[in-house]
N, C-alpha and C positions, 0 to 999 in steps of 0.2 A: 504494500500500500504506500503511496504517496505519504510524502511526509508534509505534515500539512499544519502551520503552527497556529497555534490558539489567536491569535490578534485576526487571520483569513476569515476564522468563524464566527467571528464576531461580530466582525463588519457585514459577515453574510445576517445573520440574525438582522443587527440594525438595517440592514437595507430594509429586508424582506418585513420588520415590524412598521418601517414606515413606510411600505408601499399598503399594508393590511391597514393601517389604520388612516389612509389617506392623508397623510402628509399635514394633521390636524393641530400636531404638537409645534409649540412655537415658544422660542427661546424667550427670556423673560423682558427682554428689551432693555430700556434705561435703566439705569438702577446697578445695584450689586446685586447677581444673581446668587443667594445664600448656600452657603457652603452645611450640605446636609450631612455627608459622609467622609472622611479620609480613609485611604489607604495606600499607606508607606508612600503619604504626601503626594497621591493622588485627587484628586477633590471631584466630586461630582453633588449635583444638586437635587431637590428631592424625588427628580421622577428619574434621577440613576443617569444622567447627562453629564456630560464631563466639564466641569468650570473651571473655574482658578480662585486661587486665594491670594491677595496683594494685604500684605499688612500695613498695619499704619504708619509704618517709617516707609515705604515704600518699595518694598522686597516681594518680588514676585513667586511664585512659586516654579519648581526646577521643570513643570512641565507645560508653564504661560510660557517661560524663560526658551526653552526647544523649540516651542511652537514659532516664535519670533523668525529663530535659526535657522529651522525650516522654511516657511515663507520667505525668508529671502532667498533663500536658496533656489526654491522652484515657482514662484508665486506673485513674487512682486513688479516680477517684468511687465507682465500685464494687467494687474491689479493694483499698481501703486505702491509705491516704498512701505504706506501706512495702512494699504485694505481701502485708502481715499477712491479709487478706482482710476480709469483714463480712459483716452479715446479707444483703448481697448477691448476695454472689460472692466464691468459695475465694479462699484462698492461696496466691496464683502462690509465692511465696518457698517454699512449701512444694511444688509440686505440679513447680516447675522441677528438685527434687531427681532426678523418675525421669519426667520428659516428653523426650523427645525434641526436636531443633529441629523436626525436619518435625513434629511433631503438634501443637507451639506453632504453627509456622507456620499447618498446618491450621485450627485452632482459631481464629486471626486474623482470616484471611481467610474462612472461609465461618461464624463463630461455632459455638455449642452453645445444644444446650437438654437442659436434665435436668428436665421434668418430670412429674409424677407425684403422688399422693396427700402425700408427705411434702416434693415437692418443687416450684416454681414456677420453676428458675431459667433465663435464657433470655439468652445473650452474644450483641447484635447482630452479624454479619458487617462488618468492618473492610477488607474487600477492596478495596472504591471509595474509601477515605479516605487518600486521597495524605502527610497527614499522623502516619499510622499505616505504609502500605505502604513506603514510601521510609524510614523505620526501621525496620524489622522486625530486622536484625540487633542495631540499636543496643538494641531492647528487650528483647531474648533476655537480650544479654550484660548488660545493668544488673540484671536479672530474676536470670540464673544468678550473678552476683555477690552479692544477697541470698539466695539459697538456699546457695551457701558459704561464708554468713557472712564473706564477701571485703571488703563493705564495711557498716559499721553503715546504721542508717535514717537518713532524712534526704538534703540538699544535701550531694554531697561535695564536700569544704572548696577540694581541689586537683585538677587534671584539667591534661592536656597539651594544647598548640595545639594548636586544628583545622589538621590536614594541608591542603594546596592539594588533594590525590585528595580529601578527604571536600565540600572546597568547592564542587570540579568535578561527585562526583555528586549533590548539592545540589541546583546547579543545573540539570544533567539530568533530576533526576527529577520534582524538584517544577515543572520548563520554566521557569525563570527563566534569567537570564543574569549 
């Protein structure tokens, strides 16, 4: 049997929970989306969605902190340095306000296109891009921390050790050791 690591099935469940439930759940918009659960300083909120935790001196948590890393890594060329968007492609910062994770996830993984007389736009599928897939939570939550305004644009300044769990699945996902 294929080896087939835990984060693949995961994102298959979220897809397939938010293609079942039509796409009805939507992020908490302005605000600080409250931080319901940790685990080994993972954060997620109370319907089990992945958030961030920014404390009051302004220290991000180690997987808003990735998610930044990642986005610029594969993301902000057409998206804007800050999720601001361009002539390219929208405003995630804007559009993470009433997207859902499964429909972010959707949208990842198998892309979009909107085009049309007014429109050309076309988000390649990120599904095979192990450096996209294996963060997909860490992008949600940097994503939903710029849409509530949780943390300004930019490198944020302070962020927590990576946990030994985020190292472990690290390595897991990306098959290193």
């Amino acid at each position: 049997m294929a080896d087939v690591n835990i984060n693949t099935w995961r994102l298959v469940l979220i897809v397939l929970a938010g293609a079942l439930a039509g796409g009805v759940a939507y992020a908490d918009g302005p605000g600080d989306p409250a931080v319901a659960s940790s685990d080994n300083g993972k954060y997620a909120d109370k319907d089990g969605n992945p958030t961030y935790k920014v404390s009051p001196d302004g220290v991000v948590d180690w997987y808003t902190f990735s998610g930044f890393r990642r986005y610029h890594s594969d993301c902000h060329v057409c998206h804007g340095p800050n999720g601001d968007g361009s002539s390219l492609a929208p405003a995630l910062a804007n559009s993470l306000k009433t997207m859902s994770y499964a429909d972010f996830a959707n949208s990842v993984t198998y892309g979009r296109k909107n085009v049309n007389a007014a429109n050309d736009k076309v988000m390649p599928a990120f599904g095979t891009n192990a450096n996209v897939m294996c963060y997909l939570d860490d992008l949600y939550v940097y994503l939903r921390a710029r849409a509530n305004n949780a943390i300004p644009g930019g490198r944020p300044p302070n962020h927590e050790d990576k946990s030994e769990a985020a190292k472990q699945a690290d390595a897991s996902c990306m098959g290193t050791k």
